[in-house]
C-alpha positions as CSV (number, residue, x, y, z in Angstrom):
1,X,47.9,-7.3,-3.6
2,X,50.9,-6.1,-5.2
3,X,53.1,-3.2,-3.0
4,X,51.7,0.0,-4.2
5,X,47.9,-1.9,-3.7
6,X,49.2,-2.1,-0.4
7,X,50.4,1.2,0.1
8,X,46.7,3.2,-1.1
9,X,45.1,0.7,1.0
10,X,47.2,1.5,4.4
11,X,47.3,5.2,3.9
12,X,43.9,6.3,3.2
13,X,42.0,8.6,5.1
14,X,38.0,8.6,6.3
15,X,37.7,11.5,4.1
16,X,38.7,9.1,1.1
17,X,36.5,6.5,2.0
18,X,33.5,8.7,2.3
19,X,34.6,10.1,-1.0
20,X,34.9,7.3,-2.7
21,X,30.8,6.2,-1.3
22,X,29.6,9.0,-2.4
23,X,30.7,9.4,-6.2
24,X,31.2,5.7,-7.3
25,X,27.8,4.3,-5.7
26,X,27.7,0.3,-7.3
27,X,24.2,-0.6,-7.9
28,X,23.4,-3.9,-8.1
29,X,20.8,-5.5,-10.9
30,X,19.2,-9.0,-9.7
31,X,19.1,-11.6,-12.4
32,X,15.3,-11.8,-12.2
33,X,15.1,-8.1,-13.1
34,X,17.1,-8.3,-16.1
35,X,15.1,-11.2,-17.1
36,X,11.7,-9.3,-16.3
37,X,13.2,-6.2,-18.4
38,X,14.4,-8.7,-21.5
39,X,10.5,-10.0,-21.5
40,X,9.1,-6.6,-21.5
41,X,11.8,-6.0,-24.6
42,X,10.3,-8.9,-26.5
43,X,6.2,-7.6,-25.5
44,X,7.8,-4.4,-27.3
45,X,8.6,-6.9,-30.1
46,X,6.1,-8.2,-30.9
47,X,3.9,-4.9,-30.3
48,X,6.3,-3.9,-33.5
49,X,5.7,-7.0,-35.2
50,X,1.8,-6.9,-35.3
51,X,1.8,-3.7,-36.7
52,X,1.2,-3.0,-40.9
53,X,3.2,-1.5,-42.9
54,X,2.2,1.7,-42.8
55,X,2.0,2.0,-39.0
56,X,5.8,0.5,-39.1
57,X,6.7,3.4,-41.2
58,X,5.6,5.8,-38.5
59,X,7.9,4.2,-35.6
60,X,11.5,5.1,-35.6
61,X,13.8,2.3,-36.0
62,X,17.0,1.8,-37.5
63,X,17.7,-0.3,-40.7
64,X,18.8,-3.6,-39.1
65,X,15.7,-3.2,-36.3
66,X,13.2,-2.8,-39.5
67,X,14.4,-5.6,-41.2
68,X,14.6,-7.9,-38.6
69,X,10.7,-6.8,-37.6
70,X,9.5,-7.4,-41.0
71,X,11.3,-11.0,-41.3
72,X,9.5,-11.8,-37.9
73,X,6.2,-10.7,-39.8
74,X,7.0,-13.5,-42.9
75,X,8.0,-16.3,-40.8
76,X,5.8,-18.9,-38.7
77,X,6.5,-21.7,-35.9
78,X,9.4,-21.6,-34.0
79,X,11.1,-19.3,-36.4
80,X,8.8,-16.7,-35.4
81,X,9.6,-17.4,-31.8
82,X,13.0,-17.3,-32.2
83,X,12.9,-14.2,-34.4
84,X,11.0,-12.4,-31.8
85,X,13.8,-13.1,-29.1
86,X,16.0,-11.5,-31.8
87,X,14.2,-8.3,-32.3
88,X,14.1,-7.8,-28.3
89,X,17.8,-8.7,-27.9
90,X,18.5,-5.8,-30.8
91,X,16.4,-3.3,-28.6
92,X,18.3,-4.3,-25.5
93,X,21.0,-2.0,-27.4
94,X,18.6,0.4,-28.7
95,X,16.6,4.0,-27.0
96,X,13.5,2.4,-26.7
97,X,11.7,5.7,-25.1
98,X,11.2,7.3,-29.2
99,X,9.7,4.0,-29.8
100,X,7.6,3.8,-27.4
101,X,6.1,7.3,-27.9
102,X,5.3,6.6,-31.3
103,X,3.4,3.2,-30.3
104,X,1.8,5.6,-27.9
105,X,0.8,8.1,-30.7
106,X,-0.7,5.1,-32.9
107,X,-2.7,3.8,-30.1
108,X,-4.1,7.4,-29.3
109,X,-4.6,8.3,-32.4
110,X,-7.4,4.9,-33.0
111,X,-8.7,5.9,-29.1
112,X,-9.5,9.3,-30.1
113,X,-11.2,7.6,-34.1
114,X,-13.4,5.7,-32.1
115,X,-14.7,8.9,-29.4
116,X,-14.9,11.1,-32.5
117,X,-17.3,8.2,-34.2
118,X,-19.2,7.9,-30.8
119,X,-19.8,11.0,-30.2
120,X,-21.2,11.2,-34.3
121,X,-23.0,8.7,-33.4
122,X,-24.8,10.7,-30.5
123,X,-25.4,13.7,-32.6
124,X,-27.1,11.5,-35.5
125,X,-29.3,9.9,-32.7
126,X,-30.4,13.8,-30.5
127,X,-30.9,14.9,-34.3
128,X,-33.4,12.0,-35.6
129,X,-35.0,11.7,-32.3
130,X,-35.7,15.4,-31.5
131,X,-35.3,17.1,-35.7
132,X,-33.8,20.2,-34.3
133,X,-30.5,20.8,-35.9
134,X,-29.3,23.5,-33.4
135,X,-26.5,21.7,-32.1
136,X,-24.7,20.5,-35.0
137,X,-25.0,23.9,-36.8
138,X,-22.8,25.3,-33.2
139,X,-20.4,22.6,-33.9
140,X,-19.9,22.8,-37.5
141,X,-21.2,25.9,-39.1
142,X,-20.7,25.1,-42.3
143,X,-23.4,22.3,-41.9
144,X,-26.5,22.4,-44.5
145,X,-29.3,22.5,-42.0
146,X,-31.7,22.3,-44.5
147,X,-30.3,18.9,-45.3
148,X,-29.9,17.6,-42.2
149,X,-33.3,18.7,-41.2
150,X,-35.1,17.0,-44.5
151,X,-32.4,13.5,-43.6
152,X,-33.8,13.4,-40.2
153,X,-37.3,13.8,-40.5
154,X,-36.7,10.7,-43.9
155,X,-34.5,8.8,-40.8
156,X,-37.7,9.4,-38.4
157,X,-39.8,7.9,-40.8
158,X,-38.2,5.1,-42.1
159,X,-37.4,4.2,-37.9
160,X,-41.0,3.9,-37.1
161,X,-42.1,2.0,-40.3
162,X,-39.3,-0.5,-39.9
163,X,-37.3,0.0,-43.0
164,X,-33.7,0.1,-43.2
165,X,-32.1,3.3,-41.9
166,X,-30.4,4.1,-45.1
167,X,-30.8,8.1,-44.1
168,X,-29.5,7.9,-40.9
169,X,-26.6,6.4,-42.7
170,X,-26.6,9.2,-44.5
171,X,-26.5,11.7,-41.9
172,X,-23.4,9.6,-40.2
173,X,-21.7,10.3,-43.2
174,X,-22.5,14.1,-43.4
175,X,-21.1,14.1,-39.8
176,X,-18.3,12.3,-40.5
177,X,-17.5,14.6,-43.6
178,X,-17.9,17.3,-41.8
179,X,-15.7,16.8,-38.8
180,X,-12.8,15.3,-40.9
181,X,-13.3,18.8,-42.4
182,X,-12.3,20.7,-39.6
């Protein structure tokens, strides 16, 4: 320690100390949790990687991020491996919370496809099964219930003699048409 070390070491006070606790607080990162956090930074990699083109263009990334994603998506072996510790080394540096909402959005959005085509699904069935086209007309008024009436009573018939269900197809379609409508 060189003599003015000395001196603010000698002549501090409590106050000083408690001070100097408070405001510059050292918090200590183990190893293993920077290693867990770097893996979790390559999952978020390869998340990126697996995604097309057009999903890609949804996320916001930077330039060099992009194009380091879409060389990961050309190569194979151990250059893919390799390229994949890249592209989580370049996020170390990078906000990954935008990212992350946008994978969130793109997930969503294919969670919420598939209820929307269930719950089609459910209205073609209550429709063939029971003819009365009450229901769909409150959901989408702008539904031709004399259609939908005439393709389920053709679905009804073509379910009890066996052959193929080419009208409750057709419904599923109306459906679909109709809510993509809305």
């Amino acid at each position: 320690m060189n003599k003015q070390q000395d001196e603010l070491w000698h002549n501090h006070s409590p106050e000083q100390d408690a001070a100097f606790d408070d405001d510059d607080e050292i918090i200590w990162v183990s190893k293993s949790e920077i290693k867990r956090d770097a893996e979790e930074l390559k999952k978020l990699g390869v998340e990126l990687i697996k995604l097309s083109k057009n999903e890609l263009e949804k996320i916001p990334l930077d330039d060099s991020l992009k194009a380091s994603i879409e060389l990961a998506q050309r190569i194979k072996k151990e250059g893919y491996r390799r390229q994949i510790q890249w592209v989580g080394k370049l996020l170390r540096s990078r906000d990954i919370e935008p990212i992350n909402e946008a994978l969130d959005k793109l997930k969503n959005k294919h969670n919420q496809q598939i209820t929307l085509l269930h719950r089609i699904e459910q209205l073609r069935d209550n429709l063939v099964e029971s003819g009365d086209a009450e229901q769909i007309m409150s959901l989408y008024p702008t539904a031709d219930r004399q259609l939908l009436r005439t393709l389920a009573r053709t679905a009804k018939k073509e379910l009890q003699t066996n052959k193929p269900n080419k009208s409750a197809k057709q419904i599923f379609q109306y459906l679909k048409e109709l809510s993509e409508a809305q």
